[in-house]
N, C-alpha and C positions, 0 to 999 in steps of 0.2 A: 701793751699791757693786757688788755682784751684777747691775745693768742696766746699771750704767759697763762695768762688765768683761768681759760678754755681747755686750754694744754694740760694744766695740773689737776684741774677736775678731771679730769679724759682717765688720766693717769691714775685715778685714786686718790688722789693730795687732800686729805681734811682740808676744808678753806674755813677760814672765819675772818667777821667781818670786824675790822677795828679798827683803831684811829692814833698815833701818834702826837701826846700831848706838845711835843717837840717841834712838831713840826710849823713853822711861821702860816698864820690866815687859816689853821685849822682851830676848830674851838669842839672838844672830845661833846661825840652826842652830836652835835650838831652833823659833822663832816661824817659820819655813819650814813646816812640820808644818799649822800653823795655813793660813798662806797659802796651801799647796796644795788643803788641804781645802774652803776657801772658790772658789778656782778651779773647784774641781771640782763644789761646790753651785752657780757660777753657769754651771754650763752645759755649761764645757768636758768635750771628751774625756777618759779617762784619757791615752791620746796624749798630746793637747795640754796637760795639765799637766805630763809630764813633759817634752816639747819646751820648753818656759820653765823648765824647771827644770836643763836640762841644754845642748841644742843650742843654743836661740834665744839664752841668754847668752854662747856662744863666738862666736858670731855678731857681735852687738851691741859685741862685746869685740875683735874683729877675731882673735881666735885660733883661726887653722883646724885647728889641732892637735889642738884640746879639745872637746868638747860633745857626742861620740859613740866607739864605741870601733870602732875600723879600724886595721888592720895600718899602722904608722908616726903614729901620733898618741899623745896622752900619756894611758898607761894609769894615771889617777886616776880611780877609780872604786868603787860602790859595788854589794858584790855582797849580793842579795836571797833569800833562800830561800824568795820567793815572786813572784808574776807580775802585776807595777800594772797592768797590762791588764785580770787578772782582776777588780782591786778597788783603789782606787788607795789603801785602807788598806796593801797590803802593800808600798808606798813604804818605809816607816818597819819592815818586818822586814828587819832588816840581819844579814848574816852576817858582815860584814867588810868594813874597808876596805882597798883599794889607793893608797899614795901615795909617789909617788917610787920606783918601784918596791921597794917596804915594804910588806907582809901584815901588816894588824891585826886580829886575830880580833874579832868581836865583845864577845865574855864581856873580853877585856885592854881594850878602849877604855870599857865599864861599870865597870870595877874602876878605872880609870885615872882615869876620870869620880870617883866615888866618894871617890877620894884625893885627888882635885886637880891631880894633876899631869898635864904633857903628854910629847910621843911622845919626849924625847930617850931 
């Protein structure tokens, strides 16, 4: 999979990163963690993992609104208290989400996790 996935970047192949709610022992979000890391053992840039993780699916999705953050597009995003440039480990140190214009601290969406319940 790592020369597939080496190969179609090589090639040009928009990649994005996503997760198969179908598929058994994957739980969606969670199993993205894994797919990026693998992205990133076969090759790609830290960039390029996060370009499939975030722009190339707005893209693919036709929503020019979404998959980067610029003044007049939809501020759902995820803020990092670290730099996936530096290491694309700090993908997954999450301060917080933004959704719908809604601030979810991190520590409230573990706790939230934890309990089972969702953001009403």
């Amino acid at each position: 999979m790592q020369k597939l996935t080496g190969g179609l970047r090589d090639a040009g192949v928009p990649l994005l990163v996503g997760t198969d709610n179908f598929v058994p022992c994957q739980i969606a979000g969670f199993a993205m963690k894994d797919e990026m890391e693998q992205m990133f053992s076969a090759g790609l840039t830290r960039f390029e993992v996060l370009q499939a993780a975030t722009a190339n699916p707005a893209v693919f999705r036709k929503e020019p609104d979404a998959g980067t953050a610029a003044p007049g597009k939809i501020a759902d995003l995820v803020l990092l208290d670290a730099n996936p440039l530096d290491d694309v480990d700090n993908i997954f140190r999450q301060d917080g989400v933004m959704l719908r214009g809604r601030w979810f601290p991190e520590a409230d969406l573990q706790s939230r996790l934890a309990a089972g319940t969702g953001s009403n």
